[in-house]
C-alpha atoms as a printed R data frame, in Angstrom:
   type eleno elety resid chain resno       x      y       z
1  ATOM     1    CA   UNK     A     1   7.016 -3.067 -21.517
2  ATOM     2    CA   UNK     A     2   7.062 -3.801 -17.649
3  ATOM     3    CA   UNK     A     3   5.869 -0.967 -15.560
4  ATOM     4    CA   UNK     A     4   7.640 -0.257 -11.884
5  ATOM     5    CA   UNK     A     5   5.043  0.330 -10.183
6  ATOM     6    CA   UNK     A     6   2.939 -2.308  -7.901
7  ATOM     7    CA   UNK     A     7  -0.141 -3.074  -6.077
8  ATOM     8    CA   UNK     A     8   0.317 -4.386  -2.722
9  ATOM     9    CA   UNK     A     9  -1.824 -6.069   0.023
10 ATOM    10    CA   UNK     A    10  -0.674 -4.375   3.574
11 ATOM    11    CA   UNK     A    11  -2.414 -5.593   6.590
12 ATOM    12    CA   UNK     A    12  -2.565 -2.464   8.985
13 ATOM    13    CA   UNK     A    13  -0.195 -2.786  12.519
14 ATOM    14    CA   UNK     A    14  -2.844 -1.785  14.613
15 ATOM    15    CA   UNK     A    15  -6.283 -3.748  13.452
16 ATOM    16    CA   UNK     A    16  -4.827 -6.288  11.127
17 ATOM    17    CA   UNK     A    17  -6.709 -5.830   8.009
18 ATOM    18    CA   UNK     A    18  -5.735 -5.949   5.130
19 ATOM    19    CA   UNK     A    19  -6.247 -3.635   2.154
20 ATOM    20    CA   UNK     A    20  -4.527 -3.442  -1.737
21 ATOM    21    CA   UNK     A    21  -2.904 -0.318  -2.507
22 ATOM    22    CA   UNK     A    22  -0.909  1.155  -4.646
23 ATOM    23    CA   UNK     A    23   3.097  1.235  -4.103
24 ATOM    24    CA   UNK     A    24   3.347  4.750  -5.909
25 ATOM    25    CA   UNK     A    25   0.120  7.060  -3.881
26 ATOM    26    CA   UNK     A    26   0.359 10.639  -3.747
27 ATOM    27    CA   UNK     A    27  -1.886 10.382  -1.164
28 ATOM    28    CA   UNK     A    28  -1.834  9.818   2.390
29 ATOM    29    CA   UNK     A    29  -3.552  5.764   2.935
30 ATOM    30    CA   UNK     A    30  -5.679  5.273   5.750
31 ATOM    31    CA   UNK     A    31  -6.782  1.731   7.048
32 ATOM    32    CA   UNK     A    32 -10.439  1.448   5.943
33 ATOM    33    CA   UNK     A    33 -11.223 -0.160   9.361
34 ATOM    34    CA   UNK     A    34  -9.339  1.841  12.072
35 ATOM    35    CA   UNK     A    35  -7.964  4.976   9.974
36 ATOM    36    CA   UNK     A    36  -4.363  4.135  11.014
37 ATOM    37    CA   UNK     A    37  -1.783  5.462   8.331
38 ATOM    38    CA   UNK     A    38  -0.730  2.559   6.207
39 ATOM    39    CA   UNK     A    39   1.138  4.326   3.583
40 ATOM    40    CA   UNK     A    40   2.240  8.142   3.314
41 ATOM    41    CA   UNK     A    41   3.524  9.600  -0.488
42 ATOM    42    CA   UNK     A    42   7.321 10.107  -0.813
43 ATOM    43    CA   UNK     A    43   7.568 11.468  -4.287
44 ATOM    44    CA   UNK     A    44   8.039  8.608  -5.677
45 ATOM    45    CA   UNK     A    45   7.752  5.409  -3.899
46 ATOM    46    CA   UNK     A    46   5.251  5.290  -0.730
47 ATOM    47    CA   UNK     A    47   6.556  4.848   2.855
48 ATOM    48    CA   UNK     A    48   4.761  1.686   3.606
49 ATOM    49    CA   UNK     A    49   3.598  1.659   7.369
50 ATOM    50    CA   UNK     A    50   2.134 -1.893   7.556
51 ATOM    51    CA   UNK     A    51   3.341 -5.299   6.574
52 ATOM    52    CA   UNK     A    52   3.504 -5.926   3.011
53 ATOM    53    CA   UNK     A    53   1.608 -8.953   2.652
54 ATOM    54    CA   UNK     A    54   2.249 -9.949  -0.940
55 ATOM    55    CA   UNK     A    55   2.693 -8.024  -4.267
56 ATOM    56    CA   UNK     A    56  -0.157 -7.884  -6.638
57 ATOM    57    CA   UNK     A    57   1.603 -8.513 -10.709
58 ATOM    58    CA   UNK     A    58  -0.417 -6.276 -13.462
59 ATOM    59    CA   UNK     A    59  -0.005 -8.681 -16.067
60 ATOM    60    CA   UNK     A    60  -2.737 -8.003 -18.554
């Protein structure tokens, strides 16, 4: 069974670091260095403020 949801890497717009989160939060995501949003919840998927990076697979 393949589950839909992701971990990403996003690298913030403002400081450039990057960070793995997960596609799905229900929380707001701040950049650990700057506190810039990086991702805010949607109910569902999250709008993704930084540049996706790459996609993290959960294979276990």
């Amino acid at each position: 069974m393949e589950t839909k949801s992701k971990f990403l890497k996003v690298k913030c717009s403002d400081c450039g670091n990057e960070q793995t989160i997960f596609d799905r939060t229900n929380t707001k995501v701040s950049c650990n260095v700057c506190g810039s949003t990086i991702a805010l919840p949607m109910g569902g998927k999250a709008e993704i403020k930084g540049e996706i990076v790459r996609r993290i697979d959960n294979d276990l």
